[in-house]
C-alpha positions as CSV (number, residue, x, y, z in Angstrom):
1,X,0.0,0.0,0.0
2,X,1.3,2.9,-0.7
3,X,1.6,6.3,1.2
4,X,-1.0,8.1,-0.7
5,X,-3.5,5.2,-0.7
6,X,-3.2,5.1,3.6
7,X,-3.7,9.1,3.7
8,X,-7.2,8.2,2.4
9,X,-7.9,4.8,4.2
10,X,-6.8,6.6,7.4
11,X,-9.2,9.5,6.8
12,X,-12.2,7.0,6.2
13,X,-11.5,5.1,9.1
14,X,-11.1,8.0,11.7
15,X,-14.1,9.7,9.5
16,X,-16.6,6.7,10.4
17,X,-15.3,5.5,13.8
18,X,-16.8,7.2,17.1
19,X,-13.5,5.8,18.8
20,X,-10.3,6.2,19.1
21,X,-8.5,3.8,16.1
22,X,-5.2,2.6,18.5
23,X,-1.8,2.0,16.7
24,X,-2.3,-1.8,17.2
25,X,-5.0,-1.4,15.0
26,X,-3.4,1.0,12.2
27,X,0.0,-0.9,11.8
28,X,-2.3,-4.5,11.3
29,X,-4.7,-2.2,8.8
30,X,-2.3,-1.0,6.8
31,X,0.6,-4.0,7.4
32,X,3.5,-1.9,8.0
33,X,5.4,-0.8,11.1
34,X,5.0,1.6,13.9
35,X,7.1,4.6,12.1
36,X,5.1,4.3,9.0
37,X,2.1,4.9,11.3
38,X,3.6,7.7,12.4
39,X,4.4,9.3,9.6
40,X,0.7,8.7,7.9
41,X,-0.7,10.7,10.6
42,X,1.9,13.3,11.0
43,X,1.3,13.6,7.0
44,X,-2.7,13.7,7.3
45,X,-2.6,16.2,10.4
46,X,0.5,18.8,9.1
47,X,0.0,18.5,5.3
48,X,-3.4,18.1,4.4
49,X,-4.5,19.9,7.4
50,X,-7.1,17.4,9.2
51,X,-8.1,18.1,12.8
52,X,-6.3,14.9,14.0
53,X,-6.3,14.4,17.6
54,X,-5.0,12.1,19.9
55,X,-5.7,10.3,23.3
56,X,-3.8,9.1,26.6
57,X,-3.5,5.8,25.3
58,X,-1.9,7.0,22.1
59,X,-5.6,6.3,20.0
60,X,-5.9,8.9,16.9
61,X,-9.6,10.6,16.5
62,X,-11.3,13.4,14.9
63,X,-13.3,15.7,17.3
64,X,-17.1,15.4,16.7
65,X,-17.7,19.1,17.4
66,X,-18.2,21.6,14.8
67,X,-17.4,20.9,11.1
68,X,-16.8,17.8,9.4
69,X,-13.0,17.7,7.6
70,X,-12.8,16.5,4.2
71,X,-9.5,16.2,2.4
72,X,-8.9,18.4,-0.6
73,X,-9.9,17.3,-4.2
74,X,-7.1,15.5,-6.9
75,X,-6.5,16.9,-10.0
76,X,-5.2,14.8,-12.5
77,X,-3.6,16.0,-15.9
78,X,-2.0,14.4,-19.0
């Protein structure tokens, strides 16, 4: 999987859960390790700019409050 492609999974997943998803759970998801991890949500939350937080037992969510966050649009050219 590549970087690109977990940006998006990662986004759905903390998009539709109304927990915390742990880092257990991400680095099984997306088979890689613990950095990788890491850097997906550094790269989400510092990039693209999504309201990524996180909890005491290192869990990654979005807050419910206020607006939902979708990531920008792709454009594609030839």
């Amino acid at each position: 999987m590549d970087q690109l492609e977990r940006i998006f999974r990662l986004h759905q997943l903390l998009r539709d859960r109304r927990y915390p998803v742990s880092r257990h759970q991400l680095m099984e998801t997306f088979e890689c390790s613990e950095a990788t991890v890491y850097r997906t949500v550094d790269k989400l939350r510092d990039v693209l700019g999504a309201p990524v937080e996180s909890n005491e037992e290192g869990g990654w969510y979005y807050p419910r409050q206020g607006e939902a966050f979708e990531l920008p649009g792709l454009w594609f050219r030839r």
